[in-house]
KOLVO-435763 format. One line per 10 residues: their letters; for each residue x, y, z of N, C-alpha, C. Coordinates in steps of 0.05 Angstrom, whole numbers, padded with zeros to 5 digits, always signed. Example, Ala and Ser with C-alpha at 12.3 -4.5 7.8 and 13.67 -1.06 7.14 Angstrom:
// residues 2
as> +00264/-00114/+00156/+00246/-00090/+00156/+00264/-00066/+00156  +00257/-00045/+00142/+00273/-00021/+00143/+00258/+00001/+00157 $
This chain:
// residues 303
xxxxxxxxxx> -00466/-00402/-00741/-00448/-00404/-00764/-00420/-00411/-00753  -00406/-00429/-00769/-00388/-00438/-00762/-00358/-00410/-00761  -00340/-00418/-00745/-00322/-00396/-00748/-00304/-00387/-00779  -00311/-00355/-00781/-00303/-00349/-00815/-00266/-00354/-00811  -00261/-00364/-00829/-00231/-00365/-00841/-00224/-00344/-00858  -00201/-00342/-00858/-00188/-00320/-00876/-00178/-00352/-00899  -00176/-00346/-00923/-00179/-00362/-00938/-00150/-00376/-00935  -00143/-00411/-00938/-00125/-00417/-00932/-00132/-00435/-00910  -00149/-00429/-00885/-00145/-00442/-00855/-00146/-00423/-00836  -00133/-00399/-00845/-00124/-00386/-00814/-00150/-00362/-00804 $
xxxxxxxxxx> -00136/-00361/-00781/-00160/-00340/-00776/-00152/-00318/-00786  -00170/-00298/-00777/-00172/-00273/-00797/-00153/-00264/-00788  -00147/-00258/-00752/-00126/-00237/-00752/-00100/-00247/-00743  -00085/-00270/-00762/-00065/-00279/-00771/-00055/-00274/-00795  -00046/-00255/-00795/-00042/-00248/-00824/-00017/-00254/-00839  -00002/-00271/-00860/+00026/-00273/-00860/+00044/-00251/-00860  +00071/-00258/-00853/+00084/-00235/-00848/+00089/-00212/-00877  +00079/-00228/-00903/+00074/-00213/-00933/+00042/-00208/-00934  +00034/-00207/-00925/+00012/-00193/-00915/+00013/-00176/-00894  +00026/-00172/-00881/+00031/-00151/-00859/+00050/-00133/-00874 $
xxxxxxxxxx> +00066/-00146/-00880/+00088/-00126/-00902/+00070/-00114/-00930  +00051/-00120/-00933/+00029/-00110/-00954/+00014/-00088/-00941  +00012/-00081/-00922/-00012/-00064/-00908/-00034/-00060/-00917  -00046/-00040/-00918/-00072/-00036/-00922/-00080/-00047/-00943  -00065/-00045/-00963/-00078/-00050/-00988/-00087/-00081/-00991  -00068/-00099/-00985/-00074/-00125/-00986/-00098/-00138/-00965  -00093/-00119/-00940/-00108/-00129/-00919/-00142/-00116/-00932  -00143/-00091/-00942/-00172/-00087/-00958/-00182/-00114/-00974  -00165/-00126/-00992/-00171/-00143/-01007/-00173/-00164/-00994  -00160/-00181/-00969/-00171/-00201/-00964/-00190/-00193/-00943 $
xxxxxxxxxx> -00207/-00173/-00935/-00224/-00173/-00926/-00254/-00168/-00941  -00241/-00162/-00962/-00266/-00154/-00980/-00266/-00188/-00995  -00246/-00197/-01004/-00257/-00230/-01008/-00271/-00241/-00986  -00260/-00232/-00967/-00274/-00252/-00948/-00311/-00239/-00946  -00309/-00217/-00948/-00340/-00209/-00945/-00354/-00218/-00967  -00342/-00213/-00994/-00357/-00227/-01020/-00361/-00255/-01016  -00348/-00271/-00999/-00360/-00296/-00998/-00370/-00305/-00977  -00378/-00287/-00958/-00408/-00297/-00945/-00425/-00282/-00953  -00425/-00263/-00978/-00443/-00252/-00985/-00468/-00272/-01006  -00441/-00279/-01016/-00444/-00304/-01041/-00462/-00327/-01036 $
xxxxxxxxxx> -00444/-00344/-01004/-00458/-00367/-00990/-00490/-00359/-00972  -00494/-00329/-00965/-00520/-00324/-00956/-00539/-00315/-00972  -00536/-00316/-01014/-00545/-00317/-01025/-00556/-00279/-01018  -00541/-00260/-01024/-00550/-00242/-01016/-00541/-00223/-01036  -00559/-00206/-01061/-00548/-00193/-01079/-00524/-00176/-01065  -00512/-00165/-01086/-00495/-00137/-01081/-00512/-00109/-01092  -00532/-00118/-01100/-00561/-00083/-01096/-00574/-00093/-01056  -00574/-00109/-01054/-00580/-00116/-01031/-00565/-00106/-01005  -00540/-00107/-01007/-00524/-00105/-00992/-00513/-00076/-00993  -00519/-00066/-01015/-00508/-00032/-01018/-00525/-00016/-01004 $
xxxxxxxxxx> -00555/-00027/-01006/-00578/-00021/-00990/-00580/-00022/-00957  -00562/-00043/-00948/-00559/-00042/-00924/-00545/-00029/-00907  -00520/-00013/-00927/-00494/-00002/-00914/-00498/+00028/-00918  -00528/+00033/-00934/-00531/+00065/-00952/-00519/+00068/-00964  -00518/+00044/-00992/-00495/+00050/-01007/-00503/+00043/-01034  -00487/+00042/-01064/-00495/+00034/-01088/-00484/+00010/-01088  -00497/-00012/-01105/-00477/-00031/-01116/-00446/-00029/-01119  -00442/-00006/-01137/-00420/+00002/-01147/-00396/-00004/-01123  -00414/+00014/-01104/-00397/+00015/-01071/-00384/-00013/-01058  -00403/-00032/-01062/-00405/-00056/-01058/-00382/-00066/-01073 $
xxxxxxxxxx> -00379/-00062/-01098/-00357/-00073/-01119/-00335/-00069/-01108  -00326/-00039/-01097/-00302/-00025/-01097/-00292/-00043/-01063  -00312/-00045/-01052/-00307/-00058/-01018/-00289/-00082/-01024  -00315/-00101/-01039/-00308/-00119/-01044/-00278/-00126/-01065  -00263/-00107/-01081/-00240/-00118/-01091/-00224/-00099/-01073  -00225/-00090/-01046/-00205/-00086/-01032/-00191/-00057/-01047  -00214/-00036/-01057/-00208/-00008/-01071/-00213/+00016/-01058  -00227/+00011/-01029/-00240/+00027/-01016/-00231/+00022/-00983  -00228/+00038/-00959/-00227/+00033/-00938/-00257/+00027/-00936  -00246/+00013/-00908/-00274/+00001/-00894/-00289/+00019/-00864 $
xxxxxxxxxx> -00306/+00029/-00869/-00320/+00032/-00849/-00322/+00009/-00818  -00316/+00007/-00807/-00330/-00005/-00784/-00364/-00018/-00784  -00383/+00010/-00784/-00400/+00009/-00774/-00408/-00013/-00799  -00404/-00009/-00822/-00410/-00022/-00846/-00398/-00049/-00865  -00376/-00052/-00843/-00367/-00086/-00836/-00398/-00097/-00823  -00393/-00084/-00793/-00416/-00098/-00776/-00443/-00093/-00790  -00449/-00076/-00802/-00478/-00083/-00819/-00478/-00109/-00834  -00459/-00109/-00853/-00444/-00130/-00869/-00451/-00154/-00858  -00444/-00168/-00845/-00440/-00188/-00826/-00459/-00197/-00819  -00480/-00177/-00805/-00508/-00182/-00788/-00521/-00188/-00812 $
xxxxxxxxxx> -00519/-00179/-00834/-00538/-00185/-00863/-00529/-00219/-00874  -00510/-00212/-00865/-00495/-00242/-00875/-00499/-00269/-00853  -00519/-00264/-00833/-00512/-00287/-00805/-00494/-00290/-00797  -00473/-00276/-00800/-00452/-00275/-00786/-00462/-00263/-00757  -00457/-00275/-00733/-00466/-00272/-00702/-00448/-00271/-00684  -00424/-00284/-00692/-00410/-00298/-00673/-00392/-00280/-00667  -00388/-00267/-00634/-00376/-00243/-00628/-00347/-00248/-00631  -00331/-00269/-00638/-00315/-00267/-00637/-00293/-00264/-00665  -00316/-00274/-00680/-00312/-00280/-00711/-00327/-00243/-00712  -00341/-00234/-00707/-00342/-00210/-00715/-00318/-00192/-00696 $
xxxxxxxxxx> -00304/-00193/-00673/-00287/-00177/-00670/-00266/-00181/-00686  -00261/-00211/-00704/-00232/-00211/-00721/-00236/-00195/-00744  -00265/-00189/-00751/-00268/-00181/-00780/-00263/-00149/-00777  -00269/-00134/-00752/-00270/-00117/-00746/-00245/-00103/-00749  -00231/-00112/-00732/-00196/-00115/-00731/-00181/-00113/-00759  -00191/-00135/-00767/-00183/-00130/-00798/-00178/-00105/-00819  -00207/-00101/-00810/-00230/-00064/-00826/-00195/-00043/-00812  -00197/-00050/-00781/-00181/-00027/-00773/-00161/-00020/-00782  -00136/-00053/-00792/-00113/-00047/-00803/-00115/-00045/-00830  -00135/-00053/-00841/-00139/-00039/-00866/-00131/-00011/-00872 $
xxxxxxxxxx> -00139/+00004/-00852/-00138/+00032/-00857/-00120/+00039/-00841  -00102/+00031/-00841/-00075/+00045/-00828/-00057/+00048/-00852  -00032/+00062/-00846/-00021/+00075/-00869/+00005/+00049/-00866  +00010/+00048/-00896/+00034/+00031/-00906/+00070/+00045/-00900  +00080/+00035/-00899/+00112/+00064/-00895/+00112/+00069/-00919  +00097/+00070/-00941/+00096/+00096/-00966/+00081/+00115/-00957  +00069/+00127/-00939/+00047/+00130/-00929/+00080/+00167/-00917  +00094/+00163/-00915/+00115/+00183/-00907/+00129/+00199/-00937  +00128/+00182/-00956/+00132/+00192/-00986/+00103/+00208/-01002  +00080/+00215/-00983/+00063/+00227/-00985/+00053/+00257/-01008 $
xxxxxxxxxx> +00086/+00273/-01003/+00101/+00291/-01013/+00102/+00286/-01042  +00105/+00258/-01055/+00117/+00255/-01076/+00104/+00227/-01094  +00087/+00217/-01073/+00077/+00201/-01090/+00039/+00198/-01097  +00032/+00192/-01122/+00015/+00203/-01129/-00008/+00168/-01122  -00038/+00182/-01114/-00052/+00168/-01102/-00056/+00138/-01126  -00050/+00138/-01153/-00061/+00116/-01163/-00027/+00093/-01160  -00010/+00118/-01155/+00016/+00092/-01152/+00024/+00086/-01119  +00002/+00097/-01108/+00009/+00081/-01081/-00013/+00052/-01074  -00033/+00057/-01094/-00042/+00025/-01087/-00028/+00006/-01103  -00013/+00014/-01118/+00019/-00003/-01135/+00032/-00012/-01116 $
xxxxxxxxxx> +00039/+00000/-01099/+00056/+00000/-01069/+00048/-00028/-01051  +00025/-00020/-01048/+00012/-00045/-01033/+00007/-00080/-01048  +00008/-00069/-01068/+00001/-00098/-01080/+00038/-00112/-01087  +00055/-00089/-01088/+00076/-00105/-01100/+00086/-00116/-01068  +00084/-00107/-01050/+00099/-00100/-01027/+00087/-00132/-01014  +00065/-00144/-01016/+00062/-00171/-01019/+00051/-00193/-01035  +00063/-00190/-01060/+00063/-00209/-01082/+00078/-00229/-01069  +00070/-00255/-01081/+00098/-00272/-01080/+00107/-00283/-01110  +00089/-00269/-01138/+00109/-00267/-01154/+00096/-00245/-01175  +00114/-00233/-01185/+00117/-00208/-01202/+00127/-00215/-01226 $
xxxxxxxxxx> +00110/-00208/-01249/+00122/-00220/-01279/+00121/-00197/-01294  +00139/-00187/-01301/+00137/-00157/-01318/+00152/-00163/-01340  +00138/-00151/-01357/+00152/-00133/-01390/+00162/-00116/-01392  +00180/-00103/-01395/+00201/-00066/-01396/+00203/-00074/-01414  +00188/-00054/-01436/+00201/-00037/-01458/+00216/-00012/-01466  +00215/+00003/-01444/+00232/+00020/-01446/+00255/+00025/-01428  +00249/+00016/-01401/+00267/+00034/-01370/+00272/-00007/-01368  +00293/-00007/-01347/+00297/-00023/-01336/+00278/-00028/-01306  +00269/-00053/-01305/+00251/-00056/-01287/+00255/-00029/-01253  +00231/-00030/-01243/+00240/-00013/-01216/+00263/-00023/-01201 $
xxxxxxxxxx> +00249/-00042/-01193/+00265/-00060/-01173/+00291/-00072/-01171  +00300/-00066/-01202/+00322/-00070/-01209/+00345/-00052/-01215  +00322/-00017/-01211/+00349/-00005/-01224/+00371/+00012/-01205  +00390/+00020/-01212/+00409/+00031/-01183/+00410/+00057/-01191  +00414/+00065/-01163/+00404/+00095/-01152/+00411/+00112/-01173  +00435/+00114/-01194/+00442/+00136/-01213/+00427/+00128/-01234  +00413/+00106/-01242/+00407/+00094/-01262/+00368/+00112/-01249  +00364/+00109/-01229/+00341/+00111/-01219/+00334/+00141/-01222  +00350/+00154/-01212/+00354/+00180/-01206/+00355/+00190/-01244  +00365/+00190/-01272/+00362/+00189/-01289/+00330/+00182/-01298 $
xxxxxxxxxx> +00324/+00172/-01288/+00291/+00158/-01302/+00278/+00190/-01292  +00287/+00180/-01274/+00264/+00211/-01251/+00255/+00235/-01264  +00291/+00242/-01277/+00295/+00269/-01285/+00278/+00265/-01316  +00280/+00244/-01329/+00262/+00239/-01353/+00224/+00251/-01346  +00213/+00249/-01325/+00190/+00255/-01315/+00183/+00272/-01301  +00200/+00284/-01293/+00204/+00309/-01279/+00230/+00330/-01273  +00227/+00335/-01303/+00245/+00352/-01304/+00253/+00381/-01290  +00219/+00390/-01279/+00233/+00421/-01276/+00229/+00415/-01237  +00224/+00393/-01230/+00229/+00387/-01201/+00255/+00401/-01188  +00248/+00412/-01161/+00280/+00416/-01153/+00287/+00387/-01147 $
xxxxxxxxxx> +00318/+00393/-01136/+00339/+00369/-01131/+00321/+00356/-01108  +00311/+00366/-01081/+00302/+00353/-01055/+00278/+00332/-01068  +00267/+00345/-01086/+00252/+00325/-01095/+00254/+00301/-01110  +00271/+00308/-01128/+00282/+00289/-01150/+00281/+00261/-01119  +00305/+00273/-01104/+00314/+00249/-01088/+00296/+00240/-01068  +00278/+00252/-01065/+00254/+00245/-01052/+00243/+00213/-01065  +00247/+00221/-01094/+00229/+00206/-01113/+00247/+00178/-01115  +00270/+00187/-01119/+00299/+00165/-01119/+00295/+00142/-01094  +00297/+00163/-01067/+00297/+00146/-01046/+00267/+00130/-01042  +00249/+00139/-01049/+00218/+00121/-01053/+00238/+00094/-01072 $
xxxxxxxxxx> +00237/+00095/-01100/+00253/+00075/-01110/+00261/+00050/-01100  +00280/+00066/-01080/+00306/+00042/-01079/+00287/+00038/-01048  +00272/+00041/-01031/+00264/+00035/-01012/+00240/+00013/-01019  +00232/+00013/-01049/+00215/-00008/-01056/+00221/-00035/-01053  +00252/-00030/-01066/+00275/-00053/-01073/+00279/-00069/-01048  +00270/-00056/-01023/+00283/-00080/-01003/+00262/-00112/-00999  +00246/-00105/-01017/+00234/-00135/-01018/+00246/-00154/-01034  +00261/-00148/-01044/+00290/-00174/-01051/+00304/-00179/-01036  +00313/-00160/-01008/+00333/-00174/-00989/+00308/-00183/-00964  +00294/-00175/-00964/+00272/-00178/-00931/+00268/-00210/-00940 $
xxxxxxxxxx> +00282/-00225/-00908/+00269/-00243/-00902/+00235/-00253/-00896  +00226/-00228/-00898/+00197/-00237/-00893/+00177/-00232/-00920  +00188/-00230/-00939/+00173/-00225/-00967/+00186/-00241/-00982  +00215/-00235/-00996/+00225/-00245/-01023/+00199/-00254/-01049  +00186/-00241/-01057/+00175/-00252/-01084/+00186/-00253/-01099  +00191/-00273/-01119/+00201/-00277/-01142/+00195/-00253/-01164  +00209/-00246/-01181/+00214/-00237/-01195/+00218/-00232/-01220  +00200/-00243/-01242/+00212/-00256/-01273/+00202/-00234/-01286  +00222/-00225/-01306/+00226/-00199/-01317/+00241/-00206/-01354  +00224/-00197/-01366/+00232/-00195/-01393/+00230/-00160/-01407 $
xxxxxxxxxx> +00264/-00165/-01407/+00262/-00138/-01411/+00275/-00124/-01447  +00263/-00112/-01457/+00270/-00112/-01487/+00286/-00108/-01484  +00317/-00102/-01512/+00337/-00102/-01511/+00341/-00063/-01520  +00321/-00057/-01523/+00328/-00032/-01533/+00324/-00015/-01500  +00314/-00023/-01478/+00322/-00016/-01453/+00343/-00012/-01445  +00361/-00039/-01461/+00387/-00043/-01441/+00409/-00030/-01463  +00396/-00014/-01483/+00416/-00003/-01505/+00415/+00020/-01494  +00392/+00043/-01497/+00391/+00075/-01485/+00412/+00076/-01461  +00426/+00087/-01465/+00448/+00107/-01442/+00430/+00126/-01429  +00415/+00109/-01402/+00401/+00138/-01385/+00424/+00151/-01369 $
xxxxxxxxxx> +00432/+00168/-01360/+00454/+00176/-01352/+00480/+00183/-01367  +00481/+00170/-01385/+00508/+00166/-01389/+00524/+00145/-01389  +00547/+00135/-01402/+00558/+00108/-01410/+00566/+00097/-01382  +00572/+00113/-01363/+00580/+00101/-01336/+00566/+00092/-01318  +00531/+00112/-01320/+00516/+00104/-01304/+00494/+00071/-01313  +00500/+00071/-01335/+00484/+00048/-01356/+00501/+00016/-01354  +00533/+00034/-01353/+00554/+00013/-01354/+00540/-00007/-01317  +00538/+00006/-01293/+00543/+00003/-01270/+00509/-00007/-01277  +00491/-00001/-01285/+00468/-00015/-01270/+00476/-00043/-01296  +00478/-00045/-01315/+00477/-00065/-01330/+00495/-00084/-01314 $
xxxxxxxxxx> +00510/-00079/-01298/+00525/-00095/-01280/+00514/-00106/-01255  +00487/-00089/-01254/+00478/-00096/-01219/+00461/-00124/-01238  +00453/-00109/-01264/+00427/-00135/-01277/+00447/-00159/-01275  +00468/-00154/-01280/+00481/-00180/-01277/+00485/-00197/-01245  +00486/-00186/-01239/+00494/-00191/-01209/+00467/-00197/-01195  +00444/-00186/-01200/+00411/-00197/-01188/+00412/-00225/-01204  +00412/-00226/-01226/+00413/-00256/-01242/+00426/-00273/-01219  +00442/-00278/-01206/+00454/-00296/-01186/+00431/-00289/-01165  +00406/-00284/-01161/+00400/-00283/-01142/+00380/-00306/-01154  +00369/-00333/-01132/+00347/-00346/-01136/+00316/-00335/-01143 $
xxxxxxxxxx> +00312/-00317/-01137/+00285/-00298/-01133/+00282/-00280/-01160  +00307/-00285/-01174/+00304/-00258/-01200/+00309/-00282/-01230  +00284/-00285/-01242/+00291/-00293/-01272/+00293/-00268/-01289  +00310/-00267/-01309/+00315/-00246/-01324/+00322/-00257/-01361  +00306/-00245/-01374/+00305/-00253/-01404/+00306/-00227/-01414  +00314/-00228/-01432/+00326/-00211/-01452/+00306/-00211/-01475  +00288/-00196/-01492/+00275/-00196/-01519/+00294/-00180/-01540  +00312/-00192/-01547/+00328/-00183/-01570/+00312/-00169/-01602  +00327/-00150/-01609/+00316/-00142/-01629/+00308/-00160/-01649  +00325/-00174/-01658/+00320/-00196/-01684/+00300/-00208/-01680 $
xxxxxxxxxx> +00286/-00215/-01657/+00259/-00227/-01659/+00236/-00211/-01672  +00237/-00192/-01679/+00216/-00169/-01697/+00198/-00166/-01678  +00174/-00165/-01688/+00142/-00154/-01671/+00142/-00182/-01658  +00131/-00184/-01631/+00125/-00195/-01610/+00092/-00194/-01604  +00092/-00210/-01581/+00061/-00210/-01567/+00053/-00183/-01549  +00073/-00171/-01542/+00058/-00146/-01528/+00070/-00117/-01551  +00052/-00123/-01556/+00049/-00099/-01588/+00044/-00070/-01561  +00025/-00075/-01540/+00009/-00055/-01528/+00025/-00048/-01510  +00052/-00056/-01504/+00077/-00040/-01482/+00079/-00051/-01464  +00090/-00041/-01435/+00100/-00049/-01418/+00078/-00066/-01403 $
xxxxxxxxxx> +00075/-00079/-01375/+00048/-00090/-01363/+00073/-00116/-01337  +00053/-00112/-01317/+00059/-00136/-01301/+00043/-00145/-01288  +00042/-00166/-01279/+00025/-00182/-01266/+00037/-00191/-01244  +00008/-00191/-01230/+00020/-00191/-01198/+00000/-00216/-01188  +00017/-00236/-01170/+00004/-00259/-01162/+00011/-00257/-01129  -00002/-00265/-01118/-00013/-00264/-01082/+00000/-00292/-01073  -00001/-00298/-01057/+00005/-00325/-01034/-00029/-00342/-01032  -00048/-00316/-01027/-00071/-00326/-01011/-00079/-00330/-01047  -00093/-00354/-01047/-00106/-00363/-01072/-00134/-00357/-01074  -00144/-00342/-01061/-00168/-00326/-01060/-00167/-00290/-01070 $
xxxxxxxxxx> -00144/-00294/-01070/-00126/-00261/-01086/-00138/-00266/-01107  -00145/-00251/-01123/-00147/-00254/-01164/-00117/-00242/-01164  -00109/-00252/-01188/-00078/-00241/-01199/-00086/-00206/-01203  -00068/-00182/-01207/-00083/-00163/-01217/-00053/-00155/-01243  -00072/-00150/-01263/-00060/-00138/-01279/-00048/-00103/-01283  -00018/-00096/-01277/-00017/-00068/-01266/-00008/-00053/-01298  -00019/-00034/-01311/+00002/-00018/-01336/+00003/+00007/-01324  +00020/+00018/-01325/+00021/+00048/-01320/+00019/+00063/-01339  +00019/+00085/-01334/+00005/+00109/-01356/+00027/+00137/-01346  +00019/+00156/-01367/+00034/+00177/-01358/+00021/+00191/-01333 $
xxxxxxxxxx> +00001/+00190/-01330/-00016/+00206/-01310/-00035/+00180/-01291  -00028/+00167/-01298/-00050/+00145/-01287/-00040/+00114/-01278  -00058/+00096/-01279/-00052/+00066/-01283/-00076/+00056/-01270  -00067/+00035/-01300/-00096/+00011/-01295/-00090/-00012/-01282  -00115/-00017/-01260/-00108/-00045/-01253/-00131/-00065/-01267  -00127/-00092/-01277/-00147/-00106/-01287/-00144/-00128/-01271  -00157/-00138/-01258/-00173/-00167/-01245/-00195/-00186/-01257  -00200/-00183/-01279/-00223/-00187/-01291/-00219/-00220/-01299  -00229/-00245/-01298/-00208/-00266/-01303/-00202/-00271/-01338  -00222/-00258/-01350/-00210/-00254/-01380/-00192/-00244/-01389 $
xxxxxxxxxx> -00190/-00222/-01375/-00165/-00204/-01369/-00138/-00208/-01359  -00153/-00228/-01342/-00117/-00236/-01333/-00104/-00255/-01345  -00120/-00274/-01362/-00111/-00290/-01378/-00103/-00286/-01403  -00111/-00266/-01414/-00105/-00251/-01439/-00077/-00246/-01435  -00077/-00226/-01415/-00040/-00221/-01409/-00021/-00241/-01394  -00036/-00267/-01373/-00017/-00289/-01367/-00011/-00300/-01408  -00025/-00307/-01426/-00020/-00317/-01447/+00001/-00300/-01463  -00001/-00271/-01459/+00012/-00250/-01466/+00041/-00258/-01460  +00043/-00261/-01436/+00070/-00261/-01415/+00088/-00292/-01424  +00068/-00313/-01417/+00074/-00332/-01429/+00098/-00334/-01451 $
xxxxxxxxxx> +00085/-00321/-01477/+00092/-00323/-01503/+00123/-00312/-01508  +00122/-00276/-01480/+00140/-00269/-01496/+00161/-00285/-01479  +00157/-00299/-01451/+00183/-00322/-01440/+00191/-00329/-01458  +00174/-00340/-01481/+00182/-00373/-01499/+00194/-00354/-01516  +00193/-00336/-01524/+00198/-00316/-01553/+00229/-00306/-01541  +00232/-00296/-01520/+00258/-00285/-01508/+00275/-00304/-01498  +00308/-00293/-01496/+00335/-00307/-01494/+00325/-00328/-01469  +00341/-00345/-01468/+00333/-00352/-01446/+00345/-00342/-01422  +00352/-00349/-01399/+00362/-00328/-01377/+00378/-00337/-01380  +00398/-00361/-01383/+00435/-00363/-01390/+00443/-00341/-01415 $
xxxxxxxxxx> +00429/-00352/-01438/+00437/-00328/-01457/+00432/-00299/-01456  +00417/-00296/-01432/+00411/-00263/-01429/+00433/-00250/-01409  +00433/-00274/-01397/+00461/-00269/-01376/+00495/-00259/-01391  +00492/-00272/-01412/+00517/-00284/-01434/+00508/-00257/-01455  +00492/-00246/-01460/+00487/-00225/-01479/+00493/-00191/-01456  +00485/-00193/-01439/+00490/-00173/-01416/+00513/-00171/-01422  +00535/-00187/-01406/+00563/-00182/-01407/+00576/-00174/-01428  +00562/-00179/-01455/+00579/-00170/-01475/+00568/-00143/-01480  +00551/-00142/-01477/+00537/-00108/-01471/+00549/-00092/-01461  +00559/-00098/-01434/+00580/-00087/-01410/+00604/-00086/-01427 $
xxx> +00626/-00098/-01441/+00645/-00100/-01453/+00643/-00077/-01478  +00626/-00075/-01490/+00617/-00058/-01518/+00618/-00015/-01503  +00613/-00020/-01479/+00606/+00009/-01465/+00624/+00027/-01461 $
């Protein structure tokens, strides 16, 4: 068998530097694409293959969308089921399995962050573009530390202070993928207007982040639209949601909503087109980003 590629050209254990900046989570997923498609090309069920690893289908599912660490021994089962032979193409796959399972630097916010929003972590940490809806809070990535630190206290109120800022500094440590030369994903963000009305903090702390929104707008990497009230009911009747798109085109997009206690991810391709058409609509429906820019400032002036 010819030597396996990591999808793209490269070999497996070349990983881009937004994929290394992704850790585990992304590296699960392109190893689990990569296994679903010699699973695919050696014509070999997934009851077949669950069978080989001592495992269910189901198991097989979770491998394969990169939801599960990887065993070793059950890569190399993997592989040998698949004709995969070639010791060298099986030590890259191997390698792979390993950094899979190594911990991300959220991996130290352990204390404070909860297991369904740290595979959030991994997928935003190498997108190369992020399309979100805020209906209520101003995007993460966008908001500043007093503005951040306010959200917190909305969700965890009877937290002591060490934690609150535990939770703050997770936050703003997300944010450095807007300045890192080795990531920058874009950024397009429509955010309702009744976000940018609520005073979280207080008139001063609302006043100062409505000023940073201004000031990310000058950044190439950040589109920002405004859904003003006068437009009435809109296309996302169902709330907040973002969509997350990869570099490697063998990624599926994943659809992220959060929940009070939870969050769904959807990959499904019906699914993701439902909410790219979703997203779509409300661009065309909302200010454009000069007039959202031009509506901000007078926002700032009114405070």
């Amino acid at each position: 068998m010819s030597e396996v590629q990591q999808p793209g050209g490269e070999p497996l254990d070349e990983l881009t530097p937004a994929e290394l900046a992704g850790g585990p989570t992304v590296r699960r997923m392109l190893l689990g694409s990569q296994l679903r498609r010699l699973r695919e090309e050696a014509g070999i069920t997934p009851d077949r293959a669950g069978y080989a690893i001592r495992a269910s289908r189901s198991k097989i599912s979770r491998l394969e969308h990169g939801r599960v660490g990887f065993k070793e021994r059950d890569v190399t089962d993997l592989l040998m089921l698949y004709g995969v032979t070639d010791e060298d193409v099986l030590q890259r796959m191997l390698t792979l399995a390993q950094q899979s399972n190594t911990a991300g630097w959220w991996a130290r916010y352990d204390d404070v962050l909860a297991d369904w929003f740290e595979t959030y972590l991994g997928l935003e940490q190498a997108t190369s573009l992020i399309r979100t809806y805020e209906l209520q809070f101003v995007p993460g990535l966008f908001q500043t530390e007093d503005y951040a630190r306010a959200v917190t206290l909305l969700g965890h109120r009877a937290a002591p202070p060490a934690e609150i800022e535990r939770r703050v500094s997770l936050r703003l440590r997300r944010q450095e993928i807007l300045h890192s030369p080795d990531t920058l994903p874009k950024v397009w963000a429509v955010i309702d207007e009744s976000a940018l009305r609520r005073p979280l903090g207080g008139r001063t702390v609302m006043k100062a982040q409505l000023s940073h929104l201004v000031e990310l707008i000058e950044s190439p990497q950040v589109t920002l639209q405004i859904m003003p009230f006068d437009r009435g009911g809109h296309s996302a009747a169902g709330g907040s949601f973002s969509i997350l798109r990869f570099a490697d085109n063998e990624l599926p997009d994943v659809v992220y909503i959060e929940q009070l206690t939870g969050a769904l991810y959807l990959d499904r391709p019906e699914e993701i087109d439902h909410y790219r058409e979703v997203m779509n609509s409300l661009s065309a429906e909302a200010e454009t980003p000069a007039e959202s820019e031009r509506q901000l400032k007078d926002l700032i002036k009114t405070i």
